[in-house]
PDB file with SEQRES, HELIX, SHEET and CRYST1 records, atoms N, CA, C and O in Angstrom:
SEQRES   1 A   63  UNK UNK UNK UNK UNK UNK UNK UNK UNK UNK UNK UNK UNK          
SEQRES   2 A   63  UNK UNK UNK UNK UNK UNK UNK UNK UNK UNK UNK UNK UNK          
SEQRES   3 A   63  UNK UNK UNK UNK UNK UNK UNK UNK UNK UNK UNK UNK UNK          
SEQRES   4 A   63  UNK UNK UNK UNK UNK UNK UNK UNK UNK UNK UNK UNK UNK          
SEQRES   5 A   63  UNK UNK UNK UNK UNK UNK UNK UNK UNK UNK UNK                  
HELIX    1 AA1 UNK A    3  UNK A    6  1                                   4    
HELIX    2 AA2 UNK A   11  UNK A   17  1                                   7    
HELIX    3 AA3 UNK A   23  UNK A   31  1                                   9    
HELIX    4 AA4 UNK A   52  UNK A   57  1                                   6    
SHEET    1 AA1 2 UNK A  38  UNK A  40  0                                        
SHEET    2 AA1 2 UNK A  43  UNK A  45 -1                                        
CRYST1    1.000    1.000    1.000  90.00  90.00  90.00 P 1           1          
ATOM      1  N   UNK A   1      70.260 125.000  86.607  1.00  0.00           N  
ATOM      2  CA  UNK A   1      71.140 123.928  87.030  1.00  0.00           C  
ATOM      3  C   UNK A   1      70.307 122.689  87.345  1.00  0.00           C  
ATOM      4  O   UNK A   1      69.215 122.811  87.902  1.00  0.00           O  
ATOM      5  N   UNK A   2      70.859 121.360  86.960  1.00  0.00           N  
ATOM      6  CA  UNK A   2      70.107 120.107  87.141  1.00  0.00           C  
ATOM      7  C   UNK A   2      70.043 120.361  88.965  1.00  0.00           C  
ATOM      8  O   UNK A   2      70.980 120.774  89.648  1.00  0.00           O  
ATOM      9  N   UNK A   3      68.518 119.940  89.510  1.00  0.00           N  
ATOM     10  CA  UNK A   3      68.461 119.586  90.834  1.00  0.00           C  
ATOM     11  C   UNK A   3      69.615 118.448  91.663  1.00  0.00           C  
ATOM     12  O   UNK A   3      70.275 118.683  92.675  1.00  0.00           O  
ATOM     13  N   UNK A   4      69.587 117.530  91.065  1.00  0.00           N  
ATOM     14  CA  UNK A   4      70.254 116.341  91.179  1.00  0.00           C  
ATOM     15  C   UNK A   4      71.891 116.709  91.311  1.00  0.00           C  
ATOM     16  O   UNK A   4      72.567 115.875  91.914  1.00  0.00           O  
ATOM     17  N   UNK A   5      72.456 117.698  90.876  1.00  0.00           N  
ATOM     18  CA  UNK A   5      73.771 118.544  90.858  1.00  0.00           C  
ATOM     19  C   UNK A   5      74.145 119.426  91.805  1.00  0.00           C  
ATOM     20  O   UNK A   5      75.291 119.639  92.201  1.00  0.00           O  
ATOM     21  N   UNK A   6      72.568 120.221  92.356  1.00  0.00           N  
ATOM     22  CA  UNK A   6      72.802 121.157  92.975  1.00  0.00           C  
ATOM     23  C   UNK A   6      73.794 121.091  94.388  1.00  0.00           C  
ATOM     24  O   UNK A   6      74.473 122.041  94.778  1.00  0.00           O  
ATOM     25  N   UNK A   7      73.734 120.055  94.906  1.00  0.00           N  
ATOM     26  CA  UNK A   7      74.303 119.366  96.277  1.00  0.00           C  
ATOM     27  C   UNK A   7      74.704 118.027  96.204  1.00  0.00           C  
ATOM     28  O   UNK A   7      74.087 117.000  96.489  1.00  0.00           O  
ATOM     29  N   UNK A   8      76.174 118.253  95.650  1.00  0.00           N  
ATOM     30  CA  UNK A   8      76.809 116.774  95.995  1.00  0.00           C  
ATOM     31  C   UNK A   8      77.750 116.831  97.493  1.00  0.00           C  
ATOM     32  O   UNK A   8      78.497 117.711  97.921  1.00  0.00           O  
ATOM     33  N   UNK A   9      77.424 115.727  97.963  1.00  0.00           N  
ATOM     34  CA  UNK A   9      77.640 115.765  99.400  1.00  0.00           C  
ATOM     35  C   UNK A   9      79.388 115.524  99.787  1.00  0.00           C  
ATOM     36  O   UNK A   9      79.873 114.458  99.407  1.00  0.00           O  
ATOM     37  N   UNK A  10      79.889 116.071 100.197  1.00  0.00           N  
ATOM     38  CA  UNK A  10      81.539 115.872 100.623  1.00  0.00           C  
ATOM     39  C   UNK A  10      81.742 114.389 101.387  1.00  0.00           C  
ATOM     40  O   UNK A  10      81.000 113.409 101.448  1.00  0.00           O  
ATOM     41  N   UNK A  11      82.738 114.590 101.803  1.00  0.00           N  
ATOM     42  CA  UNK A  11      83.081 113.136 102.608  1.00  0.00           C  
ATOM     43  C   UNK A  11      82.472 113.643 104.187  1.00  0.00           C  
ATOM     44  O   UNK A  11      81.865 112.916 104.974  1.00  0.00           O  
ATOM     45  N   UNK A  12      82.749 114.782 104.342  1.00  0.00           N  
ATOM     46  CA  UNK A  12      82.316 115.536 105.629  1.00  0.00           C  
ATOM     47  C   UNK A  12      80.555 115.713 105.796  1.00  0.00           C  
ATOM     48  O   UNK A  12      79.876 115.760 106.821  1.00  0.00           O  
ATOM     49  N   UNK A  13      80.193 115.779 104.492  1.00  0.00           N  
ATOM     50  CA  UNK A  13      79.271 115.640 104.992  1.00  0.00           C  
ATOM     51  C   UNK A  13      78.527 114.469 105.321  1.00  0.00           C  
ATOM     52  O   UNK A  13      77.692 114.376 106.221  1.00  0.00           O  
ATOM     53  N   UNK A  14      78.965 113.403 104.365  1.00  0.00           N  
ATOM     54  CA  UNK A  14      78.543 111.926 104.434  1.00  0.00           C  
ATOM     55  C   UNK A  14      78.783 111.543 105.612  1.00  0.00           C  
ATOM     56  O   UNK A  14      78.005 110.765 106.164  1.00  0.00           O  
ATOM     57  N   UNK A  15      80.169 112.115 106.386  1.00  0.00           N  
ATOM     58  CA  UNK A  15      80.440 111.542 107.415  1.00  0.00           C  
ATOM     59  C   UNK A  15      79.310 111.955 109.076  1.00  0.00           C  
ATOM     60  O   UNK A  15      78.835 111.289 109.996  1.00  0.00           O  
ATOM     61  N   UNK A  16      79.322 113.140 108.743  1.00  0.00           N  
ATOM     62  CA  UNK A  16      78.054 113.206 109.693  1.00  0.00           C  
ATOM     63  C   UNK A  16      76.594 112.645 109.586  1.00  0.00           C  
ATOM     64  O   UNK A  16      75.830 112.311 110.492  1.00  0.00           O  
ATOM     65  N   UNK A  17      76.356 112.628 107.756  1.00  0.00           N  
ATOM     66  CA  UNK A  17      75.312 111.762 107.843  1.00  0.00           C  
ATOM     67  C   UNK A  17      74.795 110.806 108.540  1.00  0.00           C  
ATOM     68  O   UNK A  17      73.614 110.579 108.798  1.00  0.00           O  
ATOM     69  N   UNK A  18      76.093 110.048 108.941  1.00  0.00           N  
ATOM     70  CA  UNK A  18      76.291 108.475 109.137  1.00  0.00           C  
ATOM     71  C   UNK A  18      76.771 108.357 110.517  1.00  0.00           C  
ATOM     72  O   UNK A  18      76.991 107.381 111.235  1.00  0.00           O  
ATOM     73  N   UNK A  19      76.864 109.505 110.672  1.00  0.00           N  
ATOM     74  CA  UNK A  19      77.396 109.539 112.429  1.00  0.00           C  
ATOM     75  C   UNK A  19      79.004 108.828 112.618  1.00  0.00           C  
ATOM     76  O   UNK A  19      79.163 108.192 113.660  1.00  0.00           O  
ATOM     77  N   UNK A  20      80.165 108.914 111.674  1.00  0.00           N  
ATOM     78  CA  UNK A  20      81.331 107.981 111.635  1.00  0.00           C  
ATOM     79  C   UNK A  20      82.179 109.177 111.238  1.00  0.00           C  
ATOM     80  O   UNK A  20      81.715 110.136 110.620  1.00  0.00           O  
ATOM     81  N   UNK A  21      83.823 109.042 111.740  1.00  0.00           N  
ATOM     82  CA  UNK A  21      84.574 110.440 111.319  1.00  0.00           C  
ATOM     83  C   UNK A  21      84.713 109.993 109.907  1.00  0.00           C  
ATOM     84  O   UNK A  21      84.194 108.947 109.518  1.00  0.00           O  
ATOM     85  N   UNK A  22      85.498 110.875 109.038  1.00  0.00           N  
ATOM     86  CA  UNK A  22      85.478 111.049 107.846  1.00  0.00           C  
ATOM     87  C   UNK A  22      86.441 109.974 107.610  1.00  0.00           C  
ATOM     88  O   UNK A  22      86.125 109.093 106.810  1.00  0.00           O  
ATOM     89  N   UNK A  23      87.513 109.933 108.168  1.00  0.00           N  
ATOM     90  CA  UNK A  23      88.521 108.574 108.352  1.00  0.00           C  
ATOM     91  C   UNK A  23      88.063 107.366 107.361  1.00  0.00           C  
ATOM     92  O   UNK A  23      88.568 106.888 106.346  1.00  0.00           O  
ATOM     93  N   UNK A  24      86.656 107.029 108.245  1.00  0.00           N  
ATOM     94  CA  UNK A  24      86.260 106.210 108.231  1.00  0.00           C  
ATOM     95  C   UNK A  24      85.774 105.912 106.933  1.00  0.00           C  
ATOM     96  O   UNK A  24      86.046 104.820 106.436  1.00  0.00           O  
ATOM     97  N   UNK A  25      84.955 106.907 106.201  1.00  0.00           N  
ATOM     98  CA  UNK A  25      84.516 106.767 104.754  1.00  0.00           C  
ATOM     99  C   UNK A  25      85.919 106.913 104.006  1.00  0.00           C  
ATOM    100  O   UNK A  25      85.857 106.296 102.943  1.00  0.00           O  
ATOM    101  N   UNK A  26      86.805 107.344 104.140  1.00  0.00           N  
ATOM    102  CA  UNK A  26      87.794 106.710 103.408  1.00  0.00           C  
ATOM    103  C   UNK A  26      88.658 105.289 103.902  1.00  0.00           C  
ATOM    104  O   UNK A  26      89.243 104.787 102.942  1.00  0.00           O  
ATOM    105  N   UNK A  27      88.756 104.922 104.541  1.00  0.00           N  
ATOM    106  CA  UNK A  27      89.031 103.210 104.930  1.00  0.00           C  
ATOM    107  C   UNK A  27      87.817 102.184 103.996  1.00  0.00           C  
ATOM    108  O   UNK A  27      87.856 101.125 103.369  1.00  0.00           O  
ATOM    109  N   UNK A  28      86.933 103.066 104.297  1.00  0.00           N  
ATOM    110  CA  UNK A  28      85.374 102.035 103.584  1.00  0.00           C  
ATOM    111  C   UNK A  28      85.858 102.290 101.823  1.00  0.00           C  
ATOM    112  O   UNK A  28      85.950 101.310 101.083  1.00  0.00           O  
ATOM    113  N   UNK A  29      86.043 103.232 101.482  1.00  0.00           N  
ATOM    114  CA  UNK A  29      86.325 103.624  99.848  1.00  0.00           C  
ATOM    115  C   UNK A  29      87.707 103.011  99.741  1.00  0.00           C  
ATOM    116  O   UNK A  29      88.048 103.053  98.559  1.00  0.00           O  
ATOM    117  N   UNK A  30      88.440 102.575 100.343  1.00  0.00           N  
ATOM    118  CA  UNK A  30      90.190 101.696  99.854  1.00  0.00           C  
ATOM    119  C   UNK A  30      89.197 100.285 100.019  1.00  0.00           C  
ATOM    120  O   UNK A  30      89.361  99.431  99.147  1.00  0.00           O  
ATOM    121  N   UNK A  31      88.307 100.041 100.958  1.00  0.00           N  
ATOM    122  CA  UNK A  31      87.806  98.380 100.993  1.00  0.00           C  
ATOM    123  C   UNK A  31      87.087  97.774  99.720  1.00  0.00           C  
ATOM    124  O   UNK A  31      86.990  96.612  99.326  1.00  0.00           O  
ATOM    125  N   UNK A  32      86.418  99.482  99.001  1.00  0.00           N  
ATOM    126  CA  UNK A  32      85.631  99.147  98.174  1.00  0.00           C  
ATOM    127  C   UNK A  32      84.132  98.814  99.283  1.00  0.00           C  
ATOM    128  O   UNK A  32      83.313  97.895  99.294  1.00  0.00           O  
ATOM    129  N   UNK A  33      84.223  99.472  99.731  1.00  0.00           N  
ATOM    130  CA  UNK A  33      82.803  99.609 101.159  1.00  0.00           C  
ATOM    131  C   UNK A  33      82.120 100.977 101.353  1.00  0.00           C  
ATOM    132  O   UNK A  33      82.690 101.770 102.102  1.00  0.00           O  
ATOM    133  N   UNK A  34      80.735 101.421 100.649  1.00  0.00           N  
ATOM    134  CA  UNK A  34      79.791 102.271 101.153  1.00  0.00           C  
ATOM    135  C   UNK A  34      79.166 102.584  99.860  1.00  0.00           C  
ATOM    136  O   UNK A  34      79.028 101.706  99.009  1.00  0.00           O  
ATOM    137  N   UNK A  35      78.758 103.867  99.663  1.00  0.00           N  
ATOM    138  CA  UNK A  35      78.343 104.676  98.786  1.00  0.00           C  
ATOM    139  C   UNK A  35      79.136 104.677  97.431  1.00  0.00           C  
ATOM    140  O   UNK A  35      80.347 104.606  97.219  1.00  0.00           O  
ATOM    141  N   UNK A  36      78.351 104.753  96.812  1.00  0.00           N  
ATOM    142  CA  UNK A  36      79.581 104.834  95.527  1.00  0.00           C  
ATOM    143  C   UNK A  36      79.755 106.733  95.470  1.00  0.00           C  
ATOM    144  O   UNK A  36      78.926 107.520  95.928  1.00  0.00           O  
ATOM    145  N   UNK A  37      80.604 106.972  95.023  1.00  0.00           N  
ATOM    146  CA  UNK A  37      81.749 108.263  95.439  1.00  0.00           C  
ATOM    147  C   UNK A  37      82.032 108.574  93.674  1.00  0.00           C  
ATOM    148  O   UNK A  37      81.890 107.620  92.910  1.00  0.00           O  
ATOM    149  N   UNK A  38      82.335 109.616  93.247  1.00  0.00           N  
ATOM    150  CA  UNK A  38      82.692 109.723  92.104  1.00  0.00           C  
ATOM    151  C   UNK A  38      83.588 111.179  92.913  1.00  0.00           C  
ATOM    152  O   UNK A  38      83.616 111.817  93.965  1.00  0.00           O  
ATOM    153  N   UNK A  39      84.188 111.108  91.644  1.00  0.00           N  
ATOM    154  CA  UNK A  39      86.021 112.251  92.119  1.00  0.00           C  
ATOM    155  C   UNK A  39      85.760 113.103  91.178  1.00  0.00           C  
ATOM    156  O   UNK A  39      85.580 112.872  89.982  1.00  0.00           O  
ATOM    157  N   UNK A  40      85.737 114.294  91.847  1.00  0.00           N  
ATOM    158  CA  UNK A  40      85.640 115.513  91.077  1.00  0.00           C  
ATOM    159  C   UNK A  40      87.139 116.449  91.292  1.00  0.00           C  
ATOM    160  O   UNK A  40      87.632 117.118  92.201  1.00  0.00           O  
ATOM    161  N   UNK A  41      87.513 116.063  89.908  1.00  0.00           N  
ATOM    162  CA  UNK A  41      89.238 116.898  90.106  1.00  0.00           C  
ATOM    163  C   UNK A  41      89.935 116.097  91.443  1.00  0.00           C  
ATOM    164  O   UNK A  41      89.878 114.876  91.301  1.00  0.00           O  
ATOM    165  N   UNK A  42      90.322 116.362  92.204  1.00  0.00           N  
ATOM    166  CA  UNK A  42      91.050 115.537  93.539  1.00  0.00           C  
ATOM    167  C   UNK A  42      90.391 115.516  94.616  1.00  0.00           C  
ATOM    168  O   UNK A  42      90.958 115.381  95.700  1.00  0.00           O  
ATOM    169  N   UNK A  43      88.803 115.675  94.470  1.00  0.00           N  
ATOM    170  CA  UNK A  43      88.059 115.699  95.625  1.00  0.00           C  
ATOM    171  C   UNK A  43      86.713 114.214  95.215  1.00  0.00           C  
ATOM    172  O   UNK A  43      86.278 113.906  94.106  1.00  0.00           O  
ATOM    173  N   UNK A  44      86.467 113.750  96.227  1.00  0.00           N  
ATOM    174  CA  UNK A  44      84.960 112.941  95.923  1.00  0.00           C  
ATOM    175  C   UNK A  44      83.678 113.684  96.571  1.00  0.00           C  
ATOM    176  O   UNK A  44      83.651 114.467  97.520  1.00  0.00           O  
ATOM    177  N   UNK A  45      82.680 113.222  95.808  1.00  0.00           N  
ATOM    178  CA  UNK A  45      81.541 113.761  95.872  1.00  0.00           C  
ATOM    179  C   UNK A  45      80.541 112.496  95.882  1.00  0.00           C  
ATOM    180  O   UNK A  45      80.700 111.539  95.124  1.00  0.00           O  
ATOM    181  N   UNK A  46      79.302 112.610  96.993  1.00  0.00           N  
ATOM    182  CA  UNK A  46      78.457 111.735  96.450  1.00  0.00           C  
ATOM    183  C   UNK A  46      77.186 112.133  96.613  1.00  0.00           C  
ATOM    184  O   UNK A  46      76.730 112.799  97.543  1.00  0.00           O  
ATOM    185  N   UNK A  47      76.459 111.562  95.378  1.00  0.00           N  
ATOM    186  CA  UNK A  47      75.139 111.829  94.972  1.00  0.00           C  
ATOM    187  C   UNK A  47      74.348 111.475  96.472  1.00  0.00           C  
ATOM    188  O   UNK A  47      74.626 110.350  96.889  1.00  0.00           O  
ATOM    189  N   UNK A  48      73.701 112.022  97.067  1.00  0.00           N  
ATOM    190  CA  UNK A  48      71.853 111.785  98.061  1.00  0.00           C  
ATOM    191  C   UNK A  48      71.184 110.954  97.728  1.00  0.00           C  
ATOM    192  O   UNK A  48      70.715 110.369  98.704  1.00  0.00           O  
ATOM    193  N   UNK A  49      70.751 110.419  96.472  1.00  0.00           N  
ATOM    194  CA  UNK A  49      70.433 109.369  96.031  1.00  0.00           C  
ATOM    195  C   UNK A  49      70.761 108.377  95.872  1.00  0.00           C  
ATOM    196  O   UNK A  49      70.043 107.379  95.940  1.00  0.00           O  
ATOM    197  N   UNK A  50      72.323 108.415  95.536  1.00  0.00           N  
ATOM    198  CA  UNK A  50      73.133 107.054  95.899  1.00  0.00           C  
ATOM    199  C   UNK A  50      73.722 106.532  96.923  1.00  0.00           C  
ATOM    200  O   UNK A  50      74.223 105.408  96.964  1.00  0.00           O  
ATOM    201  N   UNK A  51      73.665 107.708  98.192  1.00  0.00           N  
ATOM    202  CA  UNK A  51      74.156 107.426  99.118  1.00  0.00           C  
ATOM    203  C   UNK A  51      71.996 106.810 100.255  1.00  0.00           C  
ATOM    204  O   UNK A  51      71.693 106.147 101.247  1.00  0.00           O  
ATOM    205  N   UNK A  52      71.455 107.387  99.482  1.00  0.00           N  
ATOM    206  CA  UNK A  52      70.325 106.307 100.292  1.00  0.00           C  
ATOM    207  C   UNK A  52      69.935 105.179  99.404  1.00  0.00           C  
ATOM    208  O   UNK A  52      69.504 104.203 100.018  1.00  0.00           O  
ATOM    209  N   UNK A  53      69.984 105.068  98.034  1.00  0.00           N  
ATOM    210  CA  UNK A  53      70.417 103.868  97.728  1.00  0.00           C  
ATOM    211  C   UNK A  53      70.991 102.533  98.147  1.00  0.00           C  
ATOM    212  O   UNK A  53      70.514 101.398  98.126  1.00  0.00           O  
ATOM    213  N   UNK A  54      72.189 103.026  98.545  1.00  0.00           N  
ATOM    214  CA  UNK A  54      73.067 102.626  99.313  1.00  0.00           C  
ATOM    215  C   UNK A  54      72.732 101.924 100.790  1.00  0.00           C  
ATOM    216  O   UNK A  54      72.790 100.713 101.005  1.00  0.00           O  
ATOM    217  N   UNK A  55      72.292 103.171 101.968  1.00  0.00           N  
ATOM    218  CA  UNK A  55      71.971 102.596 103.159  1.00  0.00           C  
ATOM    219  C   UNK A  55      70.564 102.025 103.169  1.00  0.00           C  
ATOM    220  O   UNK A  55      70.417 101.560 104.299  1.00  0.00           O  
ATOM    221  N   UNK A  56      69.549 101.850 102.519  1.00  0.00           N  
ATOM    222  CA  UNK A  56      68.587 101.188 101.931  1.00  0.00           C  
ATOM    223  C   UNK A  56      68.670  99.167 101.995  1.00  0.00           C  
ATOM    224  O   UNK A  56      68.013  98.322 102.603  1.00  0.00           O  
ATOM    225  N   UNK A  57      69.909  99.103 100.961  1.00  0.00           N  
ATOM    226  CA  UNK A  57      70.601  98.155 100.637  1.00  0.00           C  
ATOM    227  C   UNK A  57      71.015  97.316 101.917  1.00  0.00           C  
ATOM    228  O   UNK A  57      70.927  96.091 102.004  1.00  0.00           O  
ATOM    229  N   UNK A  58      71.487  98.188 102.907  1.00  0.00           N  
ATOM    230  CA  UNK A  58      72.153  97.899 104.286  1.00  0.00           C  
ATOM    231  C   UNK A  58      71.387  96.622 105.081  1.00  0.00           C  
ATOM    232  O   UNK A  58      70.201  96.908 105.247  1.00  0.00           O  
ATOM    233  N   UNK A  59      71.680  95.499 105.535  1.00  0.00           N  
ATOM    234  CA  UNK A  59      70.731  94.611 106.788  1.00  0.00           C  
ATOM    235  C   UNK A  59      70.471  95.641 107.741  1.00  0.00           C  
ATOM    236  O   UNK A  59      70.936  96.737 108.052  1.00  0.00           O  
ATOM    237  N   UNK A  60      69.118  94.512 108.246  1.00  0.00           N  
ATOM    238  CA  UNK A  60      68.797  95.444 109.475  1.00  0.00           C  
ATOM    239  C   UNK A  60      69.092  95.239 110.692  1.00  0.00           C  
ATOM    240  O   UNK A  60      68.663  95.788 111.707  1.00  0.00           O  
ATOM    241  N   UNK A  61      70.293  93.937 110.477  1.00  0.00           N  
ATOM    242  CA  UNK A  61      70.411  92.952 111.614  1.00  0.00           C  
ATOM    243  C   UNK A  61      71.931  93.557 112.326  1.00  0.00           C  
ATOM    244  O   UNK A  61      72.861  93.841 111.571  1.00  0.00           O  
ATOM    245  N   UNK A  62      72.031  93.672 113.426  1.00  0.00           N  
ATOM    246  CA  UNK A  62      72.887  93.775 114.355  1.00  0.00           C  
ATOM    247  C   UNK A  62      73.533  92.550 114.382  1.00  0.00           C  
ATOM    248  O   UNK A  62      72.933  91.476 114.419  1.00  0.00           O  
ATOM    249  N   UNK A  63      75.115  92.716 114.358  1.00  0.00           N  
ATOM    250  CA  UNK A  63      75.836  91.400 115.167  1.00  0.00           C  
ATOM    251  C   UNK A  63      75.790  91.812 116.355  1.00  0.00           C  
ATOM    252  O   UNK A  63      76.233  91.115 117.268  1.00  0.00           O  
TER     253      UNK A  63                                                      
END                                                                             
């Protein structure tokens, strides 16, 4: 099995990643806001790589 396949991360898990309820990564995915997410059958999944991609991308600045 491709490594890169072996563990695509749920919304649950993203959501603890990030320390935010799961709610929340879906409010951010209707804004078009976070990780990019791909849908597997009626569920999303996201790549580890795109999700630090992602917070990488992020400022480091506090309002």
């Amino acid at each position: 099995m491709n490594p890169r396949l072996a563990k695509l991360w749920t919304v649950q898990d993203l959501a603890e990643f990030l320390g935010v309820p799961p709610k929340t990564i879906y409010a951010w995915r209707s804004q078009g806001y976070g990780p990019k997410g791909k849908k597997v059958g009626r569920y999303v999944r996201f790549d580890p790589a795109d999700v630090e991609a992602w917070f990488d991308g992020l400022s480091d600045e506090v309002a």
